[in-house]
DRENMI-209107 format. One line per 10 residues: number of its first residue (from 0); for each residue x, y, z of C-alpha. Coordinates in steps of 0.5 Angstrom, whole numbers, padded with zeros to 4 digits. Layout:
BEGIN
NUM> X Y Z  ...
***
This chain:
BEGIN
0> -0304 -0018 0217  -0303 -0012 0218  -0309 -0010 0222  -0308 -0017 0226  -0302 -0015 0228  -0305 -0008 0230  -0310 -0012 0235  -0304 -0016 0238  -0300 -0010 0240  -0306 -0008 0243
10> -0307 -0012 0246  -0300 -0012 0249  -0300 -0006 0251  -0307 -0007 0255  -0302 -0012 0258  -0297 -0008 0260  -0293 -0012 0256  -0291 -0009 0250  -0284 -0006 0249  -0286 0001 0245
20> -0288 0002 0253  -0281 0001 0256  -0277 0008 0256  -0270 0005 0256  -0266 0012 0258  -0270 0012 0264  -0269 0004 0266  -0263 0005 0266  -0262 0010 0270  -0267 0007 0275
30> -0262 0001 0275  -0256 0005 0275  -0259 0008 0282  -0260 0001 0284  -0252 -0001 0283  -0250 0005 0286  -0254 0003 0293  -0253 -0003 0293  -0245 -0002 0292  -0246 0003 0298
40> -0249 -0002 0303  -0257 0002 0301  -0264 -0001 0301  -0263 -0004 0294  -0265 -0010 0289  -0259 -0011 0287  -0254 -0014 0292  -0248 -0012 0288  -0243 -0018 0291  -0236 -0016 0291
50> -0232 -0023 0289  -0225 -0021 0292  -0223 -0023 0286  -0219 -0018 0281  -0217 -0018 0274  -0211 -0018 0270  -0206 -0022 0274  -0202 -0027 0269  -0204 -0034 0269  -0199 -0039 0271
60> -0197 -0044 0264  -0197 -0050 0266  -0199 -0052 0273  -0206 -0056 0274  -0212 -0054 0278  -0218 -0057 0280  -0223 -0055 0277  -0231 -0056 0280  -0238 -0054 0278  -0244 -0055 0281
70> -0250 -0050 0279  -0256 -0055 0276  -0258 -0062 0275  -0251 -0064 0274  -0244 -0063 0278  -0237 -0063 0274  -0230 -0065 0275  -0224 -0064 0271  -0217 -0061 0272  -0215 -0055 0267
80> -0207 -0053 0266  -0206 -0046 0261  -0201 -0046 0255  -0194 -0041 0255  -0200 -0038 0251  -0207 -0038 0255  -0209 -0043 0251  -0213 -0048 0257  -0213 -0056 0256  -0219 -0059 0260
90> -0218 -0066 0263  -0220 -0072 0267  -0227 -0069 0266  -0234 -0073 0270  -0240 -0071 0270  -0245 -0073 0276  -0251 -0071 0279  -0252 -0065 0283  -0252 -0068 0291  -0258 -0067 0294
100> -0263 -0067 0288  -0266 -0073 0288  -0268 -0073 0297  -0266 -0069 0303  -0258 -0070 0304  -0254 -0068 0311  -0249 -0063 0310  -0244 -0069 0312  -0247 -0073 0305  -0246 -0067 0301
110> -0239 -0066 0302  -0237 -0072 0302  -0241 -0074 0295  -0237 -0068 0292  -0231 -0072 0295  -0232 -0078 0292  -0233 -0074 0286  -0226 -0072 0286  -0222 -0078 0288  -0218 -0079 0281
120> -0217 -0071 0282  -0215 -0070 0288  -0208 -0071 0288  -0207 -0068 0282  -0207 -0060 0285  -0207 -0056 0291  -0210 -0051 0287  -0218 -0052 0287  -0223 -0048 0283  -0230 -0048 0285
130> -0235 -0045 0280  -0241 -0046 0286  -0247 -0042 0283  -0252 -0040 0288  -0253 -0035 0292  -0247 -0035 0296  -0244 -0029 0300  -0237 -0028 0298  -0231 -0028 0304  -0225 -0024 0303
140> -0222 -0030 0304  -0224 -0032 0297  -0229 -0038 0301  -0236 -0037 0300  -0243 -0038 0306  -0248 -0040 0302  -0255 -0037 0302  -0259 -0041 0300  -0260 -0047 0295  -0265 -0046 0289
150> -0266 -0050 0283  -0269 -0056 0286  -0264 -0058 0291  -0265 -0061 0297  -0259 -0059 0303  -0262 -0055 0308  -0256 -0057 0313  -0251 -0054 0307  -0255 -0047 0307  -0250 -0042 0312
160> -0244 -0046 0311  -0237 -0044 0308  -0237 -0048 0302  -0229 -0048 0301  -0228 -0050 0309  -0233 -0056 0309  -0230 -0058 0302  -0223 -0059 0304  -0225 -0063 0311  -0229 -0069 0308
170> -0223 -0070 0303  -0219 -0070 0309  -0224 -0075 0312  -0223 -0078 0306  -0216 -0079 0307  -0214 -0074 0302  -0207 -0071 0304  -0204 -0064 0303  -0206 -0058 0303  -0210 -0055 0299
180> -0213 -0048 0298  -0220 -0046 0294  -0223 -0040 0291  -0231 -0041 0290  -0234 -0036 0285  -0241 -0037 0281  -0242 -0038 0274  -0243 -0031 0272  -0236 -0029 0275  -0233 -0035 0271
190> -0235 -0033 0264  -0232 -0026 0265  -0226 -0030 0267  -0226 -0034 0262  -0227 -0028 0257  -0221 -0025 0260  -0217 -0031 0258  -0219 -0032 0252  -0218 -0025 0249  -0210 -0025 0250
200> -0210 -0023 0243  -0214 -0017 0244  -0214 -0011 0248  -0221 -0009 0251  -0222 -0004 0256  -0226 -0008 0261  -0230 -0015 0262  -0237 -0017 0263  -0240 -0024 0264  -0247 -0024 0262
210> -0251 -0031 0263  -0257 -0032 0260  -0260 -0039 0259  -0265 -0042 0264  -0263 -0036 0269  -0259 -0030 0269  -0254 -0026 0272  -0248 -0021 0271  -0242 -0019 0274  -0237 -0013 0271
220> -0230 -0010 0274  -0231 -0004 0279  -0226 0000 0282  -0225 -0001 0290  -0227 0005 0292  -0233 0005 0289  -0235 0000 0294  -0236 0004 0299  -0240 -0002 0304  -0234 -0005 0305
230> -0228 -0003 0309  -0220 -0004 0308  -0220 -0004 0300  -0215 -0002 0296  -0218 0005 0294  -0213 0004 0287  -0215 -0003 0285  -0221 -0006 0283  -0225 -0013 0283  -0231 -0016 0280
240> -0238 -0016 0283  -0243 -0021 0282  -0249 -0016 0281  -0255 -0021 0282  -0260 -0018 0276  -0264 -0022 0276  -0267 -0019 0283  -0268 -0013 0280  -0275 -0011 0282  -0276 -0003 0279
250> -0277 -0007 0271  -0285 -0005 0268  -0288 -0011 0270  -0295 -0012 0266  -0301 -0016 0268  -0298 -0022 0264  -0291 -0022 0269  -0296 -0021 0275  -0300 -0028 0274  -0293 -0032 0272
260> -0290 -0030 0279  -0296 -0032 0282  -0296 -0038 0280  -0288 -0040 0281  -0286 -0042 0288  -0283 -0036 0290  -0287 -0031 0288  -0285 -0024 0289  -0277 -0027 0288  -0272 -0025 0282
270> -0278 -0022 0278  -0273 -0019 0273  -0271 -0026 0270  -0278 -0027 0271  -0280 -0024 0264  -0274 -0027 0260  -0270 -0033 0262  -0271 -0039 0259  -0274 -0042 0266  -0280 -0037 0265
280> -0281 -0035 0258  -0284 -0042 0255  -0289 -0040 0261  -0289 -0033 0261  -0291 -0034 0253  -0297 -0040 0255  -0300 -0034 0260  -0300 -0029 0255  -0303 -0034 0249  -0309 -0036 0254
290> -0310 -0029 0255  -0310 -0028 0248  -0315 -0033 0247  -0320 -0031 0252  -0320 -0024 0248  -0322 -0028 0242  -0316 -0026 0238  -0316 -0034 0236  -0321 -0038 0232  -0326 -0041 0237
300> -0323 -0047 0237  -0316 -0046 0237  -0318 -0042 0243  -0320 -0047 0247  -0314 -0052 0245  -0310 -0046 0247  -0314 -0045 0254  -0312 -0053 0256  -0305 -0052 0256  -0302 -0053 0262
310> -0295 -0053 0260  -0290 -0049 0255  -0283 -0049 0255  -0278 -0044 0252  -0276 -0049 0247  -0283 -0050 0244  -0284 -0043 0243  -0277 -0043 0240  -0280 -0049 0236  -0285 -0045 0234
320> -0282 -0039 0231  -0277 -0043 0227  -0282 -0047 0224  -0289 -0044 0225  -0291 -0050 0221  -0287 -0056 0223  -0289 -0061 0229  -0289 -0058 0235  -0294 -0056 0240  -0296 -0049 0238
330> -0296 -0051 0231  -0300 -0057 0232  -0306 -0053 0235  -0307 -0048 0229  -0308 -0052 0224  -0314 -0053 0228  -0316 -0046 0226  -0314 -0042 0220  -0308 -0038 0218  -0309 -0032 0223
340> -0309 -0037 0228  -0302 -0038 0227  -0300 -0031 0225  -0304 -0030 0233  -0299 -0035 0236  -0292 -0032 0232  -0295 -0024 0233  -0295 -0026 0241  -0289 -0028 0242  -0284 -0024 0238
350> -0287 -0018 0241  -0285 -0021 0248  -0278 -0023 0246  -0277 -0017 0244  -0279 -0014 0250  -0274 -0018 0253  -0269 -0016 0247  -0270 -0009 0251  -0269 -0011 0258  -0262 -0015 0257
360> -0260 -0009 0254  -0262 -0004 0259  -0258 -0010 0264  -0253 -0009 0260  -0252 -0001 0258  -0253 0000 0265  -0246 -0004 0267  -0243 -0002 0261  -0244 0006 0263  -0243 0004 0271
370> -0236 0001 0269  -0234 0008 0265  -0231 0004 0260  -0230 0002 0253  -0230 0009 0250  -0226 0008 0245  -0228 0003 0239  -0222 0000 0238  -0222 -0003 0246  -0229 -0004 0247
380> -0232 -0009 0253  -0231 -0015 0252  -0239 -0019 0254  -0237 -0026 0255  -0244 -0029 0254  -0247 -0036 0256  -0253 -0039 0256  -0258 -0042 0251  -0263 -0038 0251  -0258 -0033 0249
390> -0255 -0035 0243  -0262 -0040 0241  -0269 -0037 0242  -0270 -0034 0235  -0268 -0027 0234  -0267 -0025 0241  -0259 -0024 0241  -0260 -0021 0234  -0265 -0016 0238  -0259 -0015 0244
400> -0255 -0013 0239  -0259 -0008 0236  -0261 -0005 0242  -0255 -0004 0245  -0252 0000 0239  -0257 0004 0239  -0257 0006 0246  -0249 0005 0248  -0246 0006 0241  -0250 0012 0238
410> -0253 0016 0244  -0247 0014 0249  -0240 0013 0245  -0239 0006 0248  -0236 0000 0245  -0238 -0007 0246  -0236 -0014 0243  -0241 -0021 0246  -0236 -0027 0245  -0237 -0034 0247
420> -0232 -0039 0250  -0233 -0046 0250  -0232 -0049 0257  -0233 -0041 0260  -0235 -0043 0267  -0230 -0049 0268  -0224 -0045 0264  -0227 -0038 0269  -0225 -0044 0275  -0219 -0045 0273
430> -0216 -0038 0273  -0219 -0036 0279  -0216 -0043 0284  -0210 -0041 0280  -0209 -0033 0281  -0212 -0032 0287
***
């Protein structure tokens, strides 16, 4: 076996895919680099988003907030309200399909579905949180232009638009009175808040929301005057930036990553998350087993087994680790072959999990040391993580956590702590339509 993980390993690095490869002191710096242009209005791949949301302020007790979520295939609705003690309660929770999923929907039709989706609730506040996860420029006003849409929906009228504004117009169109005041903010920052709530029993030094499950994005607390592109901030104040790291574009890429982002239907676009969140490492690893096969690393009958694949999901490859032998795609197709070929299979796969274990670390390393915090150990920064991919494929958050040590911990003398919040982006909702 140990010569067989020998020629893997080879063959990763002829890939340019192996992890012994990445110098995590020198991504870093180069991210680092990138934080700061992009905080400075300079050519960069980070667009280091200011939010205009600040952490800290206390949480009113006992007051409802409407609460909305729209960053997948599906839009939830419910109303929140906090204990004398933090503790949130979650009610009148729908869940619906994302508007404009299923065919081209006009601006008009996607803001009235939402307020449709809201009928029940809407009287129940004058306080709207809207965790809205695409790319979205955030006003000062705390409402949101968007971008553009991704994930499959179908609005093209809404792109350019005010989120908030148009909201609060078709609930007016729908005859709902009152008026109401909304904050749209994007899943990444709703985990931080959510982690900031959740903590009220422990002090930490500063936040961070971390989001890995079919994409991936962080967001930490910067200082005002850090932000030199935007003009009239509070020099001694602070607030959160949406860092967009999943289009950061100076990571090593290999031949493998090459090949998948030529194949996705925007190419060139977040190659970053490209290399590991769970929309892109099923097919990442299928692209670099088919290699594998073409170099004769498989039995000649596995191999060709191996080449008819024409799709792998994250899921399979987790399936596959936690039960090499069990009933799932790539086990099914050794036994075909002989013991190596299931070896083969696992070598590849770790190899490039623990290549993305490195790349989230050097992610987060480099926001843990821009923020400047968490050198004490009894106030680390508190990571509020969500995702799948995070906490489910085998090993990985393991291999986070190690490589952070070994970097934050033993080389810089920082602390950190991951935390996980049920409910984080309609909790991180809340907290932003009440305190802002």
């Amino acid at each position: 076996m140990k010569e067989l993980r020998g020629k893997v390993r080879r063959f990763l690095k002829q890939s340019q895919a192996s992890h012994h490869d990445i110098d995590m002191d020198q991504l870093c710096e180069i991210f680092l680099s990138e934080m700061r242009h992009g905080l400075a209005g300079l050519e960069s791949s980070l667009a280091m988003i200011p939010t205009y949301i600040e952490v800290g302020q206390d949480v009113p007790a006992d007051q409802p907030v409407i609460v909305l979520d729209a960053g997948g295939t599906n839009f939830r609705v419910a109303t929140i309200r906090f204990d004398d003690s933090g503790n949130a309660s979650v009610e009148n929770l729908i869940q619906k399909s994302m508007p404009g999923l299923e065919k081209e929907t006009s601006k008009e039709d996607f803001f009235a579905t939402i307020a449709q989706y809201m009928t029940d609730v809407a009287q129940a506040s004058e306080k709207i949180g809207f965790c809205f996860s695409y790319p979205t420029e955030i006003l000062p006003s705390k409402d949101g232009r968007l971008i553009r849409f991704c994930k499959e929906v179908k609005a093209k009228e809404v792109e350019g638009e005010l989120i908030g504004e148009n909201l609060l117009a078709a609930l007016a169109r729908a005859g709902h009175k009152g008026h109401k005041s909304v904050v749209i903010l994007n899943d990444t920052v709703a985990t931080l808040l959510a982690g900031v709530s959740a903590s009220h029993a422990f002090t930490y030094d500063s936040y961070i929301g971390f989001i890995l499950g079919t994409g991936s994005n962080c967001c930490y607390v910067e200082s005002n005057q850090n932000i030199t592109k935007t003009s009239g901030l509070d020099d001694n104040a602070g607030q959160i930036i949406n860092v967009e790291s999943g289009a950061f574009d100076k990571a090593p890429r290999g031949t493998i990553d090459i090949l998948l982002d030529k194949s996705t239907l925007d190419p060139g676009q977040y190659t970053f998350e490209k290399m590991f969140s769970g929309a892109y490492m099923g097919p990442l690893c299928l692209k670099a087993l088919q290699e594998s096969a073409r170099q004769d690393l498989f039995s000649k009958t596995v191999a060709d087994k191996m080449l008819a694949i024409d799709n792998l999901q994250t899921k399979d490859v987790n399936d596959f680790l936690r039960s090499p032998h069990g009933p799932n795609v790539l086990a099914i197709i050794c036994t075909a072959g002989t013991t190596q070929d299931y070896a083969v299979v696992w070598y590849v796969l770790d190899g490039l999990i623990e290549r993305a274990a490195i790349l989230v670390a050097a992610l987060l390393s480099s926001v843990v040391l821009k923020s400047n915090k968490g050198t004490n150990p009894c106030k680390p920064v508190c990571i509020t993580a969500e995702g799948t991919t995070f906490y489910e494929l085998k090993s990985l958050k393991a291999k986070i956590e190690s490589y952070l040590r070994s970097v934050l911990q033993e080389k810089h003398g920082r602390y950190v702590e991951i935390v996980n919040v049920d409910n984080a982006t309609l909790i991180g909702a809340a907290i932003a339509g009440l305190t802002n």
